[in-house]
C-alpha positions as CSV (number, residue, x, y, z in Angstrom):
1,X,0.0,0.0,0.0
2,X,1.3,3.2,-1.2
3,X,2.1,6.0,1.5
4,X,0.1,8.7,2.1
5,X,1.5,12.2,2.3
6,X,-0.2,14.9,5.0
7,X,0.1,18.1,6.0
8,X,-0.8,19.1,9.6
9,X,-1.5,22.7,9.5
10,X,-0.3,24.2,13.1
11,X,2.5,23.2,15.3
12,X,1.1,23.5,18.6
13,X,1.4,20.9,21.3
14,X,-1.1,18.7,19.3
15,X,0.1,19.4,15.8
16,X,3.7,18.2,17.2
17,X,2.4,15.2,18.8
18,X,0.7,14.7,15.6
19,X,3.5,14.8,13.6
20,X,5.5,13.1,15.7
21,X,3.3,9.4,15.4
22,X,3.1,9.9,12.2
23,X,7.2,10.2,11.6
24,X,7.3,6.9,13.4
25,X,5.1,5.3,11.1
26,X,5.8,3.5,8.6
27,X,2.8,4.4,6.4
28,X,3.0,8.2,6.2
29,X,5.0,11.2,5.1
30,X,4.5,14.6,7.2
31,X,4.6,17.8,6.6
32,X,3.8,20.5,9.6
33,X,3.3,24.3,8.1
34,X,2.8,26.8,10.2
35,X,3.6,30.5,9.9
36,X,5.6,30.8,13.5
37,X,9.2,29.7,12.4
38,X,9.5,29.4,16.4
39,X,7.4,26.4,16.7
40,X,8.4,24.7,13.4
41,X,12.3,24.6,14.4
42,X,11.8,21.9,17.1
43,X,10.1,19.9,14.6
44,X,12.5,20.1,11.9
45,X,15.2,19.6,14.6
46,X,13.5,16.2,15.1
47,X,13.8,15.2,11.1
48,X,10.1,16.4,10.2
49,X,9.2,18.1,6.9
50,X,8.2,21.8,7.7
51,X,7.1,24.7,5.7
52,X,6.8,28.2,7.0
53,X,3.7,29.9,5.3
54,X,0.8,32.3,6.6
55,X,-2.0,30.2,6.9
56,X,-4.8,33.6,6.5
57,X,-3.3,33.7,2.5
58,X,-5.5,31.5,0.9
59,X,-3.1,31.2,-2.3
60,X,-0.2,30.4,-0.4
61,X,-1.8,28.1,1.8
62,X,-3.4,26.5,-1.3
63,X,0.1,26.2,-2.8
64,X,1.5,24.7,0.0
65,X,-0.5,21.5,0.4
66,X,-0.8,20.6,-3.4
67,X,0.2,17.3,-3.3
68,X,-1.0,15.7,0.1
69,X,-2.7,13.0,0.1
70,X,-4.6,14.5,3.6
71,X,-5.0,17.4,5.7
72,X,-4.9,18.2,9.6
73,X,-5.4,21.0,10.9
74,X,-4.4,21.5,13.9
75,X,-5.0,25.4,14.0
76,X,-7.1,27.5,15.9
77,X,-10.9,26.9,15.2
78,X,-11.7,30.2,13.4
79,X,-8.7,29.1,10.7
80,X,-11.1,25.8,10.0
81,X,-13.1,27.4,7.1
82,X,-9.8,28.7,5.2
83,X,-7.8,25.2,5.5
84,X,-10.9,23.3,5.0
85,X,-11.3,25.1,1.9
86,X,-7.7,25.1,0.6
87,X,-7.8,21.2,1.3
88,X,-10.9,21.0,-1.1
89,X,-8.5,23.3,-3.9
90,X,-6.0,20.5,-3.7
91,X,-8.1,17.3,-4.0
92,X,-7.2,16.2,-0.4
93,X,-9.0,14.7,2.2
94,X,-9.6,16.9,5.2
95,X,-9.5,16.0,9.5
96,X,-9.6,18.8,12.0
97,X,-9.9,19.0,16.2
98,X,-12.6,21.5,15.8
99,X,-15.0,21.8,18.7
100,X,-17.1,24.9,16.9
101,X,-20.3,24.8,15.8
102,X,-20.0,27.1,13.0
103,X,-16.8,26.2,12.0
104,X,-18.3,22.3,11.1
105,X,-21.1,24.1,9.9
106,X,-18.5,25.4,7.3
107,X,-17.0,21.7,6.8
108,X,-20.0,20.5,6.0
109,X,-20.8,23.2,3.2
110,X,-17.4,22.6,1.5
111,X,-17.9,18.9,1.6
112,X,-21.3,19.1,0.1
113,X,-20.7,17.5,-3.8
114,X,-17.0,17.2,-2.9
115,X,-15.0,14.3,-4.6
116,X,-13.0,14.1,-1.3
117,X,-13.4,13.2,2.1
118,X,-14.8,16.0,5.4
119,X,-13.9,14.8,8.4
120,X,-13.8,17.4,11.2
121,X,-14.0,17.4,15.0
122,X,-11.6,14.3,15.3
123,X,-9.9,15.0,18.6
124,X,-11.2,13.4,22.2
125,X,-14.8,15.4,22.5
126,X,-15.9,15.7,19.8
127,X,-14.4,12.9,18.5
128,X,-13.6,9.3,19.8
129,X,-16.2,10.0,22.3
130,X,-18.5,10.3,20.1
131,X,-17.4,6.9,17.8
132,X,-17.8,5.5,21.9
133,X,-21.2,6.6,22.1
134,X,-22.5,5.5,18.9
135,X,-20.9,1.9,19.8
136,X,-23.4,1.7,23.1
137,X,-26.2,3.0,20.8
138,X,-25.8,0.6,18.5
139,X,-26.1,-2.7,21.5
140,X,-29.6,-1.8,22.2
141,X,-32.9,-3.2,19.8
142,X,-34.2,0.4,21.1
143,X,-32.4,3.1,22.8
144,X,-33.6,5.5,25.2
145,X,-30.7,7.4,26.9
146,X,-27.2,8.4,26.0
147,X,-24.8,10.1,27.9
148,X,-21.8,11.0,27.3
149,X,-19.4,12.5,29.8
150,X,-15.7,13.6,29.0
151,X,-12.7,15.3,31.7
152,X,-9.3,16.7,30.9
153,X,-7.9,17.7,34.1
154,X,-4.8,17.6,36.6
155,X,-3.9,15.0,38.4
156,X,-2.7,17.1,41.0
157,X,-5.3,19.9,41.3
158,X,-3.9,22.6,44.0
159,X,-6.1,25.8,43.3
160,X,-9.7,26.8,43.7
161,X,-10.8,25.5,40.2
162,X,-9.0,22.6,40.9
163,X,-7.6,23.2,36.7
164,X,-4.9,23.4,35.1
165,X,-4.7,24.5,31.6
166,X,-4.1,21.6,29.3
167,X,-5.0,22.0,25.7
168,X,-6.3,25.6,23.9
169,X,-7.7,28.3,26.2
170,X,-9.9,29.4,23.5
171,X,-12.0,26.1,23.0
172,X,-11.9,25.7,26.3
173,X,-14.2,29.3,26.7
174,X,-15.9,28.3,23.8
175,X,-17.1,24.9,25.6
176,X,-17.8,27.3,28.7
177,X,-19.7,29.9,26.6
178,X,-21.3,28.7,23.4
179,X,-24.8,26.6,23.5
180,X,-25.2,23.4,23.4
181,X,-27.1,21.0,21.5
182,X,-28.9,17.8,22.9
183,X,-31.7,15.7,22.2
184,X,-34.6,16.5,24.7
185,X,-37.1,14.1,24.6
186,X,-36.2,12.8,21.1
187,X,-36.2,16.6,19.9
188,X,-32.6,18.9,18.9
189,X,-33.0,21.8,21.3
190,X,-30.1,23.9,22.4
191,X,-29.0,24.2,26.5
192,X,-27.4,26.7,28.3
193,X,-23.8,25.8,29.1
194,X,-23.1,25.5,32.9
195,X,-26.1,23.9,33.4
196,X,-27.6,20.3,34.5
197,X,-25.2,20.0,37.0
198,X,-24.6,16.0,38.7
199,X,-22.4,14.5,40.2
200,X,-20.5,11.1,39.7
201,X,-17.7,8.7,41.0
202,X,-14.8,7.1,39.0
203,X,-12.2,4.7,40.7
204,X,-12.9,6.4,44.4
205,X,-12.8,10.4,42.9
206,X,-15.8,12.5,43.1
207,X,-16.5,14.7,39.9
208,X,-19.3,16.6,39.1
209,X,-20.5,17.4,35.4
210,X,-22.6,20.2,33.5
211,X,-23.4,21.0,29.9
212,X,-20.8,22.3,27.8
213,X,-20.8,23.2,23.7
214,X,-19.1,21.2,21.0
215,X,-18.7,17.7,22.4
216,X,-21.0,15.9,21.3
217,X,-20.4,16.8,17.2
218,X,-23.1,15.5,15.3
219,X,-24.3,12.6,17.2
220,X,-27.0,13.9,18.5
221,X,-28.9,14.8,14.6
222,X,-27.7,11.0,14.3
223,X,-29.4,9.6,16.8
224,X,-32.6,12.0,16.4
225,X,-35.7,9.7,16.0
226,X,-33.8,6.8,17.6
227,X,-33.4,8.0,21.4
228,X,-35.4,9.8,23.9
229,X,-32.3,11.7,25.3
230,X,-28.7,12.6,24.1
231,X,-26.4,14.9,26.5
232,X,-23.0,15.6,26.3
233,X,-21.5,17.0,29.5
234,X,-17.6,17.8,30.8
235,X,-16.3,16.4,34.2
236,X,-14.5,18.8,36.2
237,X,-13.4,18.1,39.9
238,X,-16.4,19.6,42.5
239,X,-16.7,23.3,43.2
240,X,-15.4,24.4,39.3
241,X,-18.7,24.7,38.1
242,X,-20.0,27.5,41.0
243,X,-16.6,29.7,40.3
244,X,-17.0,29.5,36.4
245,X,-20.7,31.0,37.2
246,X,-19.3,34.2,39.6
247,X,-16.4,34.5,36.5
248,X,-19.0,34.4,33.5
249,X,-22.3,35.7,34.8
250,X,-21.8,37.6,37.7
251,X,-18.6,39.6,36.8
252,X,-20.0,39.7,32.9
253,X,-16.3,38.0,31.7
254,X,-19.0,35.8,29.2
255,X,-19.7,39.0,27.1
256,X,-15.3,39.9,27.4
257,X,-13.6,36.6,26.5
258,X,-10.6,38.3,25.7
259,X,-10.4,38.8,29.4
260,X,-10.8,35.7,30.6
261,X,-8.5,34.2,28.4
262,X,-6.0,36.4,29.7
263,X,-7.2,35.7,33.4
264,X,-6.7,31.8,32.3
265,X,-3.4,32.2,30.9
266,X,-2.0,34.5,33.6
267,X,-3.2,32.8,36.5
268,X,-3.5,28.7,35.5
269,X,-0.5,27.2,34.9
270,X,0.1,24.7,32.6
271,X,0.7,20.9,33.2
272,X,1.7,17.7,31.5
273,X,0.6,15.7,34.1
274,X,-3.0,15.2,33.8
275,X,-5.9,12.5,32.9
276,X,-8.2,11.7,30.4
277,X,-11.6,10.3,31.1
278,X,-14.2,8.6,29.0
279,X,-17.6,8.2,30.8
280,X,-20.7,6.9,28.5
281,X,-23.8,5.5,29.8
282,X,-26.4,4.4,27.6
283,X,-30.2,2.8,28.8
284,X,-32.6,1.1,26.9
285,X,-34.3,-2.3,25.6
286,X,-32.7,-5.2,25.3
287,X,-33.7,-8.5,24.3
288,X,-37.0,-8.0,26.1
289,X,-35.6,-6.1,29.1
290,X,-34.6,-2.3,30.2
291,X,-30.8,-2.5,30.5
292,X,-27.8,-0.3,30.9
293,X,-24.1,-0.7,29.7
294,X,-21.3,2.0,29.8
295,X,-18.2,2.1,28.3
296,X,-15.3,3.9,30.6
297,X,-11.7,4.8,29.7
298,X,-8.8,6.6,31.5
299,X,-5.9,7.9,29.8
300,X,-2.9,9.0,32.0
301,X,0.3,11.4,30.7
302,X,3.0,8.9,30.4
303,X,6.4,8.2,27.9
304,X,5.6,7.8,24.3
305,X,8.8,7.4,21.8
306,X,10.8,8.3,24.5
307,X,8.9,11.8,24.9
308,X,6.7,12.8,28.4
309,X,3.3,13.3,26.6
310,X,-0.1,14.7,28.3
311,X,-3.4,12.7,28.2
312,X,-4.8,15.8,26.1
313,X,-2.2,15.0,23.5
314,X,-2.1,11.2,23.3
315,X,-5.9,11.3,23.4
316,X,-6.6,14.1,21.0
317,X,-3.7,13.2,18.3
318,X,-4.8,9.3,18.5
319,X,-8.3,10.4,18.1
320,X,-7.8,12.2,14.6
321,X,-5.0,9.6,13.3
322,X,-6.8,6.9,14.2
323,X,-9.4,8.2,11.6
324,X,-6.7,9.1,9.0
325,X,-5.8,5.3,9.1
326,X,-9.3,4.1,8.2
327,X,-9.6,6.3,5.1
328,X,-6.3,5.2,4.2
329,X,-7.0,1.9,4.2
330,X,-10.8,2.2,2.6
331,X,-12.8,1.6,5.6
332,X,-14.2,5.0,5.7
333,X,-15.9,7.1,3.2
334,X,-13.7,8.9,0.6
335,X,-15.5,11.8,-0.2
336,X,-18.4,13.8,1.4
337,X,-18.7,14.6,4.9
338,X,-17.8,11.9,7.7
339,X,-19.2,12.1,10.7
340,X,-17.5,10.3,14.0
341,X,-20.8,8.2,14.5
342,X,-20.1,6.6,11.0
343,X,-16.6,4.9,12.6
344,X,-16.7,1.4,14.4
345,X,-15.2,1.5,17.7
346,X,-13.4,-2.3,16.8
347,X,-12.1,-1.0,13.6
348,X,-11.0,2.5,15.4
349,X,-9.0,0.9,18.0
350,X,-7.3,-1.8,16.1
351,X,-5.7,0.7,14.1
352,X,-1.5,1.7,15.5
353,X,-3.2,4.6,16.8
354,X,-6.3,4.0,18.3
355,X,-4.4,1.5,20.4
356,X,-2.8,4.4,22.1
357,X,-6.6,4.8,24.2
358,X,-4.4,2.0,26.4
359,X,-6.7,-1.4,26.0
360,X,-5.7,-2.1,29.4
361,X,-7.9,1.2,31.1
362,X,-10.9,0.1,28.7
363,X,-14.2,-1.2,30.4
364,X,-17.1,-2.3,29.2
């Protein structure tokens, strides 16, 4: 089988890790562009192809991946409609992280009578969570409820939030910020974020979880007509939810987001130690009886390639390659748009890099 040729637009902490499990296949040739020569010199220090172009000029963006057999992007989600497009200039098949409404909105526009494949919000949430959830869904004759629950945190929590920053401050407002969708009562309606709060317990730890926007991608129009209820919420440890309310509504930071981000960048440090949980729960009939089954994983920050990853970054960059795999080797749809509930959890984490989501912290 021939190799496939990507680009991964952005070298970020993803876009690296990215890049760097797809150098140590044997199956791809990698390309990381990215218009900061500062984060592209690491990379090429390592042996990786890199090209130094400003993604906002469409022409030289377009020029730059002719010839890729795929494109990642790994860039900030208002860049999504520009790369998305560019890919669709070239003839290449197109992944992204995205958690933005709009911008898959925009995906799913340029993918409309395209000859190539759309694939976007690949990462952890949305993404493999929601090739997770569609797996439960699929075990039940009828389905009533599926919920779908996703954390990224420390694993050493010292402050009030009990957070660290992990991944990009900016989708991590616009989960905080931004509606989000769910099926209520077999109907798409769009809830407030911060809201529904409950409480659950993983392996002895307490967490409590409310509504947040993007994760569940577009599982819920799947499933519309199928299931009674479809929620997507993000676990955080107890008392986070009750300080991001004083922060957003009661000192107005939701209406200046530029503020906040600088608030979370200034005052939450960074960490690569940190955990990755999985938390899906679906109810419904059965052969003849009302049953439950959940699937649960936990990904831990540990040595890849003889590199200290994050959970965020082994779970996010398995997440979109694990996808990239499948359409390379035919078992996804090669042109239109793709959605995450159209992947088979077997097929996902047979591949090299779905096998990074640690079979031994899966249970079902």
């Amino acid at each position: 089988m021939s190799i496939w040729n990507i680009a991964i637009v952005g070298a970020g902490n993803i876009g690296q890790m990215i890049a760097a499990l797809l150098q140590g296949s044997a199956h791809y040739s990698v390309t990381v562009i990215d218009r900061d020569a500062a984060g592209l010199t690491p990379l090429a220090d390592d042996g990786v192809k890199t090209a130094q172009v400003d993604v906002t000029d469409a022409a030289a963006l377009t020029k730059a991946l002719e010839g890729h057999h795929a494109v990642i992007s790994a860039a900030p989600f208002f860049l999504t409609p520009q790369i998305a497009g560019a890919a669709k200039s070239t003839g290449a098949h197109y992944f992204d992280l995205t958690e933005d409404v709009a911008a898959t909105r925009a995906v799913q526009e340029l993918a409309d009578g395209a000859q190539t494949a759309f694939m976007p919000q690949c990462g952890l949430a949305p993404g493999f969570v929601g090739i997770a959830g569609a797996d439960l869904a699929a075990q039940f004759d009828e389905l009533d409820t599926l919920s779908l629950r996703v954390g990224a945190l420390p694993l050493y929590p010292t402050n009030a939030l009990k957070y660290n920053l992990t991944w990009s401050t900016d989708g991590l407002i616009n989960e905080y910020c931004n509606p989000c969708t769910a099926l209520v009562e077999g109907e798409l309606r769009q809830l407030a974020p911060l809201e529904d709060l409950e409480e659950l317990a993983l392996d002895g730890v307490n967490y409590e979880c409310f509504n947040t926007s993007g994760g569940l991608g577009t599982l819920a129009e799947a499933l519309k007509g199928r299931a009674r209820r479809v929620s997507y919420r993000t676990m955080r440890y107890p008392g986070h939810c009750a300080i991001l309310k004083l922060l957003l509504h009661d000192l107005g930071l939701e209406r200046r987001r530029d503020v906040l981000k600088d608030i979370f960048e200034t005052a939450l440090p960074r960490t690569a130690q940190d955990v990755v949980l999985v938390y899906c729960t679906a109810t419904g009939q059965k052969d003849g009886a009302h049953r439950e089954r959940s699937f649960i994983n936990k990904t831990v920050a540990r040595q890849i390639g003889g590199t200290h990853r994050s959970a965020i970054q082994i779970t996010t960059a398995a997440g979109i390659l694990a996808v990239v795999d499948l359409m390379r080797m035919g078992k996804l749809p090669s042109a239109g748009f793709v959605g995450q509930e159209q992947v088979k959890l077997a097929d996902f984490l047979a591949t090299e890099f779905g096998a990074l989501y640690a079979p031994g912290n899966v249970t079902e």
